[in-house]
C-alpha positions in Angstrom: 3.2 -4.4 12.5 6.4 -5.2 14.5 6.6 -1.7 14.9 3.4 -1.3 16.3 4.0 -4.2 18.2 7.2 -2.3 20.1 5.4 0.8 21.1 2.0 -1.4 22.5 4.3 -3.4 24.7 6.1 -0.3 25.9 9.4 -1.6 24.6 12.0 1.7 25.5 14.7 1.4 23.2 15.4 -1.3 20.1 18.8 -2.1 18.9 20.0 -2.7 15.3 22.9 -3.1 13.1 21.7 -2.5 9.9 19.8 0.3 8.5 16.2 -0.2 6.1 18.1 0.8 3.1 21.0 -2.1 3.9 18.6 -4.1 4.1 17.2 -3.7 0.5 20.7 -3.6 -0.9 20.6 -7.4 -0.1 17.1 -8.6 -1.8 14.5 -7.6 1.5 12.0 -5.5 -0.2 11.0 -3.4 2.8 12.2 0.1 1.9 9.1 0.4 -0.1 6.9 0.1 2.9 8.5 3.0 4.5 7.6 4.6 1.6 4.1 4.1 1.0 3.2 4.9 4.8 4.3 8.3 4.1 1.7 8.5 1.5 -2.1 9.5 1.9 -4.1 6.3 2.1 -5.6 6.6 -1.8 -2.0 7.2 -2.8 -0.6 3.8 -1.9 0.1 1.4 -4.9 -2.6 -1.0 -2.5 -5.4 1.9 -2.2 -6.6 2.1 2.0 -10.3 2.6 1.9 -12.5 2.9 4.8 -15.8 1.6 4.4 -18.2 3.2 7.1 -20.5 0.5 9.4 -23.4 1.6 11.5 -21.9 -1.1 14.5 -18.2 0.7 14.1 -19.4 3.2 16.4 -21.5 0.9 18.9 -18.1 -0.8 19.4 -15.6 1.9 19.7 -18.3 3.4 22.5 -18.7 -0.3 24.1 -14.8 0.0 24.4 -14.9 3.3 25.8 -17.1 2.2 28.4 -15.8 -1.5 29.2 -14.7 -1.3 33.0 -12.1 -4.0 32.3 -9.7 -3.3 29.9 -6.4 -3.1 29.6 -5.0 0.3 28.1 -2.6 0.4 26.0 
């Protein structure tokens, strides 16, 4: 999420100290994450499903065509 969060808000450059793999050494269970994004969705020990909805589509193209938006 916070990473998603960065490249929506056109952040261009993040600074850290210590790495994903530091932080685990310490208790934060993160590393795991990295992990399991790499995986197909119905890999993941939480299984991603998509469940299809007839309105999905109405509002993606309702987006599309909204004169106001912001892009991202």
């Amino acid at each position: 999420m916070c990473l998603s969060a960065i490249y929506w808000a056109n952040i261009c450059a993040v600074y850290f100290v210590s790495s994903r793999l530091d932080a685990e050494s310490i208790g934060f269970r993160d590393n795991h994450i990295y992990n399991e994004i790499d995986l197909p969705p119905r890999q993941r020990k939480i299984p991603f499903r998509q469940i299809k909805h007839p309105e999905a589509e109405l509002l993606l193209k309702e987006w599309i065509g909204k004169p106001d938006k912001i892009p991202y």
